[in-house]
MIZAPA-496705 format. One record per residue (C-alpha): z, x, y; residue in three letters. Coordinates in steps of 0.25 Angstrom, whole numbers. Layout:
! MIZAPA-496705
<c3=Z&c1=X&c2=Y&resn=ALA>
...
! end
This chain:
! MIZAPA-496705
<c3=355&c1=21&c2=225&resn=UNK>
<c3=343&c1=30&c2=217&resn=UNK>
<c3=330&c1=30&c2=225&resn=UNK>
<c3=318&c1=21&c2=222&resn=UNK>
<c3=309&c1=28&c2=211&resn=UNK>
<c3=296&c1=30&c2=217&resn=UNK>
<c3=284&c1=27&c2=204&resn=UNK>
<c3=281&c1=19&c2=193&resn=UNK>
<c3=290&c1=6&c2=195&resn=UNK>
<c3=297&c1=4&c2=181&resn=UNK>
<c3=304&c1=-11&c2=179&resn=UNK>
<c3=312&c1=-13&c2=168&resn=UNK>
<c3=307&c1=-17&c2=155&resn=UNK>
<c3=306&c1=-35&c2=156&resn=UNK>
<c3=314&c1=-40&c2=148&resn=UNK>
<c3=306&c1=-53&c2=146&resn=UNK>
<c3=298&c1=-42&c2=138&resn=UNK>
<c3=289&c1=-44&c2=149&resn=UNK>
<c3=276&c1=-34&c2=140&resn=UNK>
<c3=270&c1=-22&c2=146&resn=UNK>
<c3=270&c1=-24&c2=161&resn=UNK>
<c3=282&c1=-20&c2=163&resn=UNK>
<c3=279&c1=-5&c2=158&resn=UNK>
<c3=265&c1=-3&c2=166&resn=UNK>
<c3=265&c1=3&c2=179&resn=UNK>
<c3=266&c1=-4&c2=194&resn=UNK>
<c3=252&c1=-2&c2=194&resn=UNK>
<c3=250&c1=-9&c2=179&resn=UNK>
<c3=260&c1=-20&c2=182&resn=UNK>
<c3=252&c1=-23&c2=195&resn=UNK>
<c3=239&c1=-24&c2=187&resn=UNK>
<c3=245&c1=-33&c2=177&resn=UNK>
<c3=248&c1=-43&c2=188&resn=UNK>
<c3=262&c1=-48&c2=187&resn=UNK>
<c3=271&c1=-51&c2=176&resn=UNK>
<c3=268&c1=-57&c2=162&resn=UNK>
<c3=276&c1=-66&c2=152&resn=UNK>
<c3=281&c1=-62&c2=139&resn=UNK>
<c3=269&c1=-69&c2=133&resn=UNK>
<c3=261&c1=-65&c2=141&resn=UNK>
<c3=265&c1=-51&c2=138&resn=UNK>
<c3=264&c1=-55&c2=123&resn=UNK>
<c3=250&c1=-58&c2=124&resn=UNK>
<c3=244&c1=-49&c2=132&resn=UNK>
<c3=251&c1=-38&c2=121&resn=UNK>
<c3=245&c1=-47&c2=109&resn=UNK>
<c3=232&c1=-45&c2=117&resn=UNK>
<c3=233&c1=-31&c2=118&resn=UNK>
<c3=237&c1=-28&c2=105&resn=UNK>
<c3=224&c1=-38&c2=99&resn=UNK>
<c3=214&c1=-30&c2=108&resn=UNK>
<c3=220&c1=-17&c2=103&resn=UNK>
<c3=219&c1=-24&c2=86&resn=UNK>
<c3=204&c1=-29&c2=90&resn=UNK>
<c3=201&c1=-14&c2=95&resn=UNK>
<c3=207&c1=-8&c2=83&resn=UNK>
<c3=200&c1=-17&c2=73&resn=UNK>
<c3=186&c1=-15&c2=80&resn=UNK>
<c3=188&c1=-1&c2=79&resn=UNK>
<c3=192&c1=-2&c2=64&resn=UNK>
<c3=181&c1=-11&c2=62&resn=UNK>
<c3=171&c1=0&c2=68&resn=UNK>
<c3=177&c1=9&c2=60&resn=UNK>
<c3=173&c1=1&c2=46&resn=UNK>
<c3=160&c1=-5&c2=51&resn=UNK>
<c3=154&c1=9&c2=57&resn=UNK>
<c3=155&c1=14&c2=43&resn=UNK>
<c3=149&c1=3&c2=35&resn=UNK>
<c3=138&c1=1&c2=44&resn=UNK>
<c3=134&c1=16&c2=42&resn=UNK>
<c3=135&c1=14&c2=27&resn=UNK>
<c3=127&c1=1&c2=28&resn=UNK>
<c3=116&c1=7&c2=35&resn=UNK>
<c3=115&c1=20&c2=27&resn=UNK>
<c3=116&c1=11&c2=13&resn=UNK>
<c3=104&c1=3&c2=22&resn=UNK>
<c3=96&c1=15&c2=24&resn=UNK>
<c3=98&c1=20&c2=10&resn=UNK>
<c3=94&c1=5&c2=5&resn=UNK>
<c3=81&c1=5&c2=13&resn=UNK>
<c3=79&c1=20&c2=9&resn=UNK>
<c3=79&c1=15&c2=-5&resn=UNK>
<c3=70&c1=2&c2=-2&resn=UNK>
<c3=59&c1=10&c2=3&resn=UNK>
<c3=61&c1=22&c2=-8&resn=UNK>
<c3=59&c1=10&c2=-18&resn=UNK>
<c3=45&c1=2&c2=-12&resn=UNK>
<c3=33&c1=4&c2=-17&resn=UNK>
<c3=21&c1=6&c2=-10&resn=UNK>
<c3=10&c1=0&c2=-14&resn=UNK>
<c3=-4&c1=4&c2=-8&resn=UNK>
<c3=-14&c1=-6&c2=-8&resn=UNK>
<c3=-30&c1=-5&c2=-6&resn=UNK>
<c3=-36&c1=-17&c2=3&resn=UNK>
<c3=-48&c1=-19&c2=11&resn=UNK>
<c3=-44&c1=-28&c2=23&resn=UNK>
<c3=-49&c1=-39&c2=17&resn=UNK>
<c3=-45&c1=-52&c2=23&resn=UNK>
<c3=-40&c1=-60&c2=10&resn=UNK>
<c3=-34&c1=-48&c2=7&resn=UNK>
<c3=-22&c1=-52&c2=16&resn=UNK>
<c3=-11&c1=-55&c2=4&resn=UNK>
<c3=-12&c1=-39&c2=2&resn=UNK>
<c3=-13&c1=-34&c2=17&resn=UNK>
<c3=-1&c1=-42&c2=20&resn=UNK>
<c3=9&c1=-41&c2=7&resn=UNK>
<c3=17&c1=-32&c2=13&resn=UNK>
<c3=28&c1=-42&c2=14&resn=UNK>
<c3=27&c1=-47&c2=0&resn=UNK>
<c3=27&c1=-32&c2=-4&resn=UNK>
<c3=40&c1=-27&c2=0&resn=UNK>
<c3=48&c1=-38&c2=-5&resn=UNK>
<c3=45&c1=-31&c2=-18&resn=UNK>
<c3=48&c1=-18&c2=-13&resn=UNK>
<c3=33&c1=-14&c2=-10&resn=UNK>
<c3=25&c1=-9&c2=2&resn=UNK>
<c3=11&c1=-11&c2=2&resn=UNK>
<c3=2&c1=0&c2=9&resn=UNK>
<c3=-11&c1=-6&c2=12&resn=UNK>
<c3=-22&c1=4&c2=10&resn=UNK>
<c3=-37&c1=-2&c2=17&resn=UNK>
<c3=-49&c1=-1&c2=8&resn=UNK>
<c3=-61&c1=-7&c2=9&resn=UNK>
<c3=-70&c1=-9&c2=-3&resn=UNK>
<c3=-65&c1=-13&c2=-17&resn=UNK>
<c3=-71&c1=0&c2=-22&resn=UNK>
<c3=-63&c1=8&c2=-13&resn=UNK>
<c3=-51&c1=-2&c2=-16&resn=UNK>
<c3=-52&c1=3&c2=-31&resn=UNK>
<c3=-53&c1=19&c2=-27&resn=UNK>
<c3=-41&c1=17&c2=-21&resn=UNK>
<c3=-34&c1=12&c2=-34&resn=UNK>
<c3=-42&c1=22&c2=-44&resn=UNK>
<c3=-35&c1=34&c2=-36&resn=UNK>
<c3=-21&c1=29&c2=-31&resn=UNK>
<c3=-24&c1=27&c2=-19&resn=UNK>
<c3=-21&c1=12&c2=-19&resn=UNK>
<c3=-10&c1=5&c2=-28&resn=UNK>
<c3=-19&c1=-8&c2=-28&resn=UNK>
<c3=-31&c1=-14&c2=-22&resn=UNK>
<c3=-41&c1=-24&c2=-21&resn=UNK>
<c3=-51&c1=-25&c2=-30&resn=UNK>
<c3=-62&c1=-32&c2=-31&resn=UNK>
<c3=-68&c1=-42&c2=-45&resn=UNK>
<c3=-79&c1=-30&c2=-47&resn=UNK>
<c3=-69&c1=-17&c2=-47&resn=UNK>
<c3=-63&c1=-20&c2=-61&resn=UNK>
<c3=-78&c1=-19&c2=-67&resn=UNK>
<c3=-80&c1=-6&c2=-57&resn=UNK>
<c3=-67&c1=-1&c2=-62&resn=UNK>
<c3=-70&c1=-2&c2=-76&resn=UNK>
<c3=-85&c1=4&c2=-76&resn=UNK>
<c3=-76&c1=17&c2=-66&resn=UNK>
<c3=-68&c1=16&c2=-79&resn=UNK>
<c3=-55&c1=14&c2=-68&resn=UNK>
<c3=-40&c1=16&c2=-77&resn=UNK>
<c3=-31&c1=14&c2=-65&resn=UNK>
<c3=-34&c1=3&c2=-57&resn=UNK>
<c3=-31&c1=-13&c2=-61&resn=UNK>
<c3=-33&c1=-28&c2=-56&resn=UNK>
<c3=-18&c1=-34&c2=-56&resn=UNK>
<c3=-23&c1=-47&c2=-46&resn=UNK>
<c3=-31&c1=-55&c2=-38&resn=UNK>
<c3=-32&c1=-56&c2=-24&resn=UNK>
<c3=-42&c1=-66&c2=-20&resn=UNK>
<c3=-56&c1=-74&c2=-20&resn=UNK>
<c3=-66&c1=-77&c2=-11&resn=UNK>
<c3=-66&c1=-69&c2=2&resn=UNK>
<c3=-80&c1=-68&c2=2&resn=UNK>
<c3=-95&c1=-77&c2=4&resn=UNK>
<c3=-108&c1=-78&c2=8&resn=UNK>
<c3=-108&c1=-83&c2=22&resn=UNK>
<c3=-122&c1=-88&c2=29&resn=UNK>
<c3=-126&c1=-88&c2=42&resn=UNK>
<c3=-125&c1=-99&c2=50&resn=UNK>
<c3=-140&c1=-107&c2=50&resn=UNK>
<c3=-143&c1=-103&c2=36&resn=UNK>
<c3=-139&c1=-116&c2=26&resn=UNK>
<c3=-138&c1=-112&c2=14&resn=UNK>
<c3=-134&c1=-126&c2=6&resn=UNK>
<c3=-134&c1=-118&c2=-10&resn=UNK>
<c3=-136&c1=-104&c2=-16&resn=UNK>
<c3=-149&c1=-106&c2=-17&resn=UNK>
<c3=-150&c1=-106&c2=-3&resn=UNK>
<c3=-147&c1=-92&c2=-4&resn=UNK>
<c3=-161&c1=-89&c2=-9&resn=UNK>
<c3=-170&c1=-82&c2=2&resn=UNK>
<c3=-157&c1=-79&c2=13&resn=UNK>
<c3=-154&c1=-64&c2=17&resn=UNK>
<c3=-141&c1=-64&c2=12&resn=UNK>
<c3=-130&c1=-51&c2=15&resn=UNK>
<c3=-120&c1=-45&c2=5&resn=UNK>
<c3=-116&c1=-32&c2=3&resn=UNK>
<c3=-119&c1=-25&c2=-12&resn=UNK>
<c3=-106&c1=-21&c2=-18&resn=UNK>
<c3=-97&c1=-33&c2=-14&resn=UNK>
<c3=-92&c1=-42&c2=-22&resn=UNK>
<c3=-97&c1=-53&c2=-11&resn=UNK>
<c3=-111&c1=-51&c2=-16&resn=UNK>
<c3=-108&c1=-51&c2=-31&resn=UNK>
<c3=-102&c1=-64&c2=-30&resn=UNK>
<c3=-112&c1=-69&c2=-19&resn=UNK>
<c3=-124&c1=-65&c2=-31&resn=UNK>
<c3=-116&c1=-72&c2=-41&resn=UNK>
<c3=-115&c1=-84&c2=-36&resn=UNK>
<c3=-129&c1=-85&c2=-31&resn=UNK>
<c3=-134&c1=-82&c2=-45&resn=UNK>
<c3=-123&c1=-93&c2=-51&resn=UNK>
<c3=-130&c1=-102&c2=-41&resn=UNK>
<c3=-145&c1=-101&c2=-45&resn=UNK>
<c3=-148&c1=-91&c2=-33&resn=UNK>
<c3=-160&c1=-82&c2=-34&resn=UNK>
<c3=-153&c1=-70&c2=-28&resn=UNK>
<c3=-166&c1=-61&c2=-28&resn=UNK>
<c3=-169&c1=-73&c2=-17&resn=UNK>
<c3=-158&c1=-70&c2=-8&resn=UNK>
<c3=-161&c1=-60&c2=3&resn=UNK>
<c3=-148&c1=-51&c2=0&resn=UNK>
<c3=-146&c1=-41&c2=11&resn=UNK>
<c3=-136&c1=-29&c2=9&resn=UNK>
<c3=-126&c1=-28&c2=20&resn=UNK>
<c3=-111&c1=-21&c2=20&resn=UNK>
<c3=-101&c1=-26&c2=17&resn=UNK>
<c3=-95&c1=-22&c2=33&resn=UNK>
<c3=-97&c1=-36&c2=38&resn=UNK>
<c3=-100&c1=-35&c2=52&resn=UNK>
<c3=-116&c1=-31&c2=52&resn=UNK>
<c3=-117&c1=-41&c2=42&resn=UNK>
<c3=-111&c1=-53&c2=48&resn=UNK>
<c3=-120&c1=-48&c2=60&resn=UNK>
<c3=-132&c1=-49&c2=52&resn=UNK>
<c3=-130&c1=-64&c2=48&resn=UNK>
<c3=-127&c1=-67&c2=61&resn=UNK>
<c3=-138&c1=-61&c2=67&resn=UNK>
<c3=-146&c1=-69&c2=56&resn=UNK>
<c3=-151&c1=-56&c2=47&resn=UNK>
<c3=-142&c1=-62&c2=36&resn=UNK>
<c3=-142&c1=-77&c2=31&resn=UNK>
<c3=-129&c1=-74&c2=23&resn=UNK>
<c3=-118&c1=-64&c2=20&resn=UNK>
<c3=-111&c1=-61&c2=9&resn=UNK>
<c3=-98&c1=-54&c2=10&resn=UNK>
<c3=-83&c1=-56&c2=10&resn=UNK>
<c3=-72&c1=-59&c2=21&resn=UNK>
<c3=-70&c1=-57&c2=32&resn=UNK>
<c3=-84&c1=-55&c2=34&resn=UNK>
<c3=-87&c1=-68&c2=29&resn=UNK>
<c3=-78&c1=-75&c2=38&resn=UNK>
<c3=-82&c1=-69&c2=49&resn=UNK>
<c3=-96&c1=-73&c2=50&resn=UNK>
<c3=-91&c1=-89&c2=48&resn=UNK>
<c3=-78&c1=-86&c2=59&resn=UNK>
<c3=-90&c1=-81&c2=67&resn=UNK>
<c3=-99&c1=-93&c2=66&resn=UNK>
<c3=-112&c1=-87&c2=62&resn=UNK>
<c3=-109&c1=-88&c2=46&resn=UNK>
<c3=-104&c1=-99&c2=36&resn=UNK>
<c3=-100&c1=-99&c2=22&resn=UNK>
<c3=-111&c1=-107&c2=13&resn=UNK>
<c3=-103&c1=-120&c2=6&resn=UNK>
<c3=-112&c1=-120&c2=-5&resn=UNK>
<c3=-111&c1=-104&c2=-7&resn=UNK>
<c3=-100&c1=-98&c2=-11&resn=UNK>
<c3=-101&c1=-85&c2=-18&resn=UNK>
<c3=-86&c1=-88&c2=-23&resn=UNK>
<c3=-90&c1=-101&c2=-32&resn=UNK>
<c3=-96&c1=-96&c2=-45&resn=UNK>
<c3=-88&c1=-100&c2=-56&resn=UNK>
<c3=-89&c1=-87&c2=-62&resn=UNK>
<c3=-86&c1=-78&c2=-51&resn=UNK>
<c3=-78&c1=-86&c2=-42&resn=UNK>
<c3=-74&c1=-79&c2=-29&resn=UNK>
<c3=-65&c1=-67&c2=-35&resn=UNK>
<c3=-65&c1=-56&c2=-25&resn=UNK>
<c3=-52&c1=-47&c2=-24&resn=UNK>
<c3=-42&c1=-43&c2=-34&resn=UNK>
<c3=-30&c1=-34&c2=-33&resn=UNK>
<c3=-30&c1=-18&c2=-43&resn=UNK>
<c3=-21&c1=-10&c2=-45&resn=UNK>
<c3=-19&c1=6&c2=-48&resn=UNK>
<c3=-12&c1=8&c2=-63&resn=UNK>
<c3=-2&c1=18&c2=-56&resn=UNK>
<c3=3&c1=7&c2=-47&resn=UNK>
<c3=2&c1=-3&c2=-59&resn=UNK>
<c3=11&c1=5&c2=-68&resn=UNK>
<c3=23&c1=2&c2=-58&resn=UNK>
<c3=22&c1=-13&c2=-65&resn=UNK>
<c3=34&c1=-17&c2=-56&resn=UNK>
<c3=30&c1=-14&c2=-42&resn=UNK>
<c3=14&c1=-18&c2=-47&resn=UNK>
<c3=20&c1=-31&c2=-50&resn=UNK>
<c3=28&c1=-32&c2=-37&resn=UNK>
<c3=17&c1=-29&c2=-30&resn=UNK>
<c3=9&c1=-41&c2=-36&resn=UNK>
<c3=20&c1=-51&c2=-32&resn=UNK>
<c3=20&c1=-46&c2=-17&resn=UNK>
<c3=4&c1=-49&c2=-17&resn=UNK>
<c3=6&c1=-63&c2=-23&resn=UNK>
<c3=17&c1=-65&c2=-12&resn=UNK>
<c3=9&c1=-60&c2=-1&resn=UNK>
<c3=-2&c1=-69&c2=-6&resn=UNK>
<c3=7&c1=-82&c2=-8&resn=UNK>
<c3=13&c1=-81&c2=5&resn=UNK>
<c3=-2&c1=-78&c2=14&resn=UNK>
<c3=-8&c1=-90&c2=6&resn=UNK>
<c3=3&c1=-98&c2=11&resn=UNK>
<c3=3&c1=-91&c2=25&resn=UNK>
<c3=-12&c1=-92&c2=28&resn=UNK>
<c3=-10&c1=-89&c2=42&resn=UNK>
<c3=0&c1=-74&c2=38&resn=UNK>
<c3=-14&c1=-72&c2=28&resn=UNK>
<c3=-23&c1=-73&c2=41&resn=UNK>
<c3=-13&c1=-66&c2=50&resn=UNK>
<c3=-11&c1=-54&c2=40&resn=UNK>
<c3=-28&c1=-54&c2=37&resn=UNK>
<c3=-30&c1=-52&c2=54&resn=UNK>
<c3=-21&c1=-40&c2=53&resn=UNK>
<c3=-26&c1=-31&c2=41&resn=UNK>
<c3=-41&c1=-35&c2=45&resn=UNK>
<c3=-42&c1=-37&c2=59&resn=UNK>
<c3=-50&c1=-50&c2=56&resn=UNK>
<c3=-49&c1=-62&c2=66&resn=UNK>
<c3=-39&c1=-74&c2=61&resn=UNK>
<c3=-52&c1=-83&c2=60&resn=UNK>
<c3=-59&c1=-75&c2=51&resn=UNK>
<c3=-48&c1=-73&c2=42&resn=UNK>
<c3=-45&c1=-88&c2=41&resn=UNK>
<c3=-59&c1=-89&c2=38&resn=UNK>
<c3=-57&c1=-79&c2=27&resn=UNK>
<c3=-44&c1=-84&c2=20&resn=UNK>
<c3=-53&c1=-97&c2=18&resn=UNK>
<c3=-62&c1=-92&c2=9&resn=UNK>
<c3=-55&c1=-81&c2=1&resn=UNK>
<c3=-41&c1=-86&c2=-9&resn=UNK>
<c3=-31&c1=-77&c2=-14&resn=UNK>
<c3=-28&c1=-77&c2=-28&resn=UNK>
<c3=-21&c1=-65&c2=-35&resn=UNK>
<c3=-27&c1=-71&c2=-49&resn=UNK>
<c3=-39&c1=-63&c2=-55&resn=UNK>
<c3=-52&c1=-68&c2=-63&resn=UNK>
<c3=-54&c1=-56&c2=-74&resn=UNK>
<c3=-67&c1=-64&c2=-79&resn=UNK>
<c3=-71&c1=-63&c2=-65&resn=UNK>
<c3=-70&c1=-49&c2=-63&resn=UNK>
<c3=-76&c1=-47&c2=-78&resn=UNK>
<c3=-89&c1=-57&c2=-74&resn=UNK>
<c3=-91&c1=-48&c2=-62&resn=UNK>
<c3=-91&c1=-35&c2=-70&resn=UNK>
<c3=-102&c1=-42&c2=-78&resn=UNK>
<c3=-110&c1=-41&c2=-65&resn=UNK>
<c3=-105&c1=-28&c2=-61&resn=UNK>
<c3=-119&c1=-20&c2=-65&resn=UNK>
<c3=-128&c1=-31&c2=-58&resn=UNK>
<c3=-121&c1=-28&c2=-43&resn=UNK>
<c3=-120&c1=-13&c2=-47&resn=UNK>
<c3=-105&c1=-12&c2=-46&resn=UNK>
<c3=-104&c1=-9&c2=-61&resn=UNK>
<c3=-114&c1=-1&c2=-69&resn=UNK>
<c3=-111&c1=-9&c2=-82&resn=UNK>
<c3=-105&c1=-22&c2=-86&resn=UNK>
<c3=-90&c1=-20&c2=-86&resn=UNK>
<c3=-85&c1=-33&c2=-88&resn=UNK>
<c3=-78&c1=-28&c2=-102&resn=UNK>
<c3=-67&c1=-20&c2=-96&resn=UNK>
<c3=-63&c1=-28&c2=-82&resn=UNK>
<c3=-53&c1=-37&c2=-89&resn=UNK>
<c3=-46&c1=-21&c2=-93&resn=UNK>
<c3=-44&c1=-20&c2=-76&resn=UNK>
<c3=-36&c1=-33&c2=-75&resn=UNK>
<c3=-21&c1=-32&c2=-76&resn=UNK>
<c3=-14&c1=-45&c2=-71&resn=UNK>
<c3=-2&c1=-41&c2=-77&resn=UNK>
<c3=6&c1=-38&c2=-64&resn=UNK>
<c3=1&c1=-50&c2=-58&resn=UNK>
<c3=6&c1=-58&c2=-69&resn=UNK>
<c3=21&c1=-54&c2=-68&resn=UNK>
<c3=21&c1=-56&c2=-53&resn=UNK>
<c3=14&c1=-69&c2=-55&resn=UNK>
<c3=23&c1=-73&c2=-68&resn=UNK>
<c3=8&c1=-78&c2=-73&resn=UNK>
<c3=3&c1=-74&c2=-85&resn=UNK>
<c3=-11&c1=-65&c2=-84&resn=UNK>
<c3=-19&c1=-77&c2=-89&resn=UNK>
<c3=-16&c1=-84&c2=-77&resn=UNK>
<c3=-18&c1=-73&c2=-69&resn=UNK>
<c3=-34&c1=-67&c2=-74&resn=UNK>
<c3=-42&c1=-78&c2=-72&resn=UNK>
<c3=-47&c1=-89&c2=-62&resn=UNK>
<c3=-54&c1=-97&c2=-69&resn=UNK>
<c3=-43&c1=-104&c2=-77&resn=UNK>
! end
């Protein structure tokens, strides 16, 4: 009788079919913990060959999709390369004004139709019109006066293509002085601040009210704000002419009001026009992206008319003014992208009186109008557009 081979043990094959366990080592069989059935066999193989099936296809899948993915991103990168290649940046000259919010905050509206606007600070109107002679701006605001300025500079590049808005500025009085009608006026120490628009339409509509100007005590002051507002509250002052915030802020304050009966914005002649929106001729002559830019200015100023609190919240950002003065502000100042060219013609008629005109250039303002643009993003025809007094 042969000996007993020492080793692996090695059974004889089942033949029930009894799978693998069968074939593994003593060690294997022992970890597999007794005997499976036929079908049990048969299931656990199913298993094993499903596991192995799902790791094959995940790799195939990583194999395909690793890929693609690249090629997506790189076609992103390229698309986005292309999308920034293709803005236009469109540079825009702005004092921190308060009303003028629909400007400071169009970005959004702007880049739906592929624009980016660069905000370039200036303060004056006369420095806002520099900065679209040279280049240096593609638009700015522009006040009623700078189309008579502009033409006695004998400007060629530079054009009104909207409105932006009225009001945004008043005579306030000091709280304590009563004044019940313009005539009142007569005899009070009044400050304003030569070259504004403010005081030209503060002296027209005191003269279109009966006033005796030479009677009211007209004190010369900045146009800064702050000494001023301290002089009317100090007393030196009865009344201040100028425009927001500085306004605003003596009412929000408490030591200043705003006269019912005085309003330098009421006369039927001159209304309350204050800011309008020029344009450099280079930046017109790409009509397309001229034109786009409009419609992003009339969606900017829809949306902050509808959103009065985003108007106030985007004003406290770009000016640093309190929420209570600019809500003061927005009451007294009204967006309107329409333009008065009769307006803007009667002013230059007084262009010589307030100095900022040598000679009467009334005859060539209308030539500084071109609505043209605001037309095709309005769909309004330029008659409906030039004048606010139909």
């Amino acid at each position: 009788m042969p000996g007993r081979r020492v080793g692996l043990w090695r059974g004889p094959p089942r033949r029930d079919g009894a799978c693998e366990r069968d074939r593994k080592s003593r060690s294997q069989q022992l970890a597999l913990r007794g005997n499976h059935s036929r079908s049990d066999c048969a299931r656990i193989t199913l298993t094993q060959e499903i596991r192995t099936m799902s790791r094959v296809r995940w790799i195939v899948a990583a194999l395909i999709v690793l890929p693609a993915i690249i090629l997506i991103s790189a076609a992103a990168d390229d698309l986005a390369v292309r999308a920034q290649a293709s803005t236009k940046v469109v540079r825009i000259a702005s004092a921190r004004g308060i009303i003028f919010y629909p400007l400071w905050g169009m970005a959004p509206f702007a880049e739906k139709y592929g624009i980016r606007t660069e905000m370039i600070p200036v303060m004056t109107n006369a420095d806002q019109q520099r900065a679209l002679q040279t280049g240096d701006a593609d638009v700015a605001t522009q006040g009623y006066v700078n189309p008579a300025i502009m033409a006695e500079q004998n400007v060629g590049n530079v054009k009104i293509i909207s409105g932006l808005y009225l009001g945004g500025q008043n005579l306030i009085m000091r709280k304590g002085v009563e004044l019940k009608g313009w005539k009142d006026l007569e005899g009070k120490k009044i400050g304003r601040a030569p070259g504004t628009f403010a005081q030209v339409l503060f002296i027209l509509a005191a003269e279109a009210n009966n006033v005796d100007v030479s009677k009211i005590n007209l004190v010369n002051v900045t146009a800064v704000g702050t000494a001023e507002l301290q002089a009317l509250k100090n007393g030196d002052l009865d009344g201040l002419v100028m425009f927001t915030p500085t306004v605003d802020r003596g009412v929000v304050e408490g030591y200043a009001y705003y006269p019912p009966c005085c309003d330098i914005s009421s006369t039927a002649k001159f209304g309350g026009r204050n800011q309008l929106l020029g344009a450099n001729s280079d930046f017109l002559k790409d009509r397309q992206t001229a034109i786009n830019f409009v419609k992003a200015y009339l969606d900017s100023e829809k949306y902050y008319l509808d959103h009065r609190d985003k108007a106030i919240e985007v004003a406290m950002q770009y000016t640093g003014v309190s929420k209570d003065v600019v809500d003061e502000a927005l009451k007294h100042a009204t967006l309107e992208h329409r333009v008065d060219v009769q307006t803007a013609i009667d002013v230059a008629k007084e262009g010589p009186k307030f100095g900022f005109t040598k000679a009467d250039m009334s005859g060539k303002v209308a030539s500084y109008f071109d609505l043209s643009y605001l037309s095709e993003a309005t769909g309004k025809p330029i008659n409906q557009l030039d004048s606010l007094r139909k």
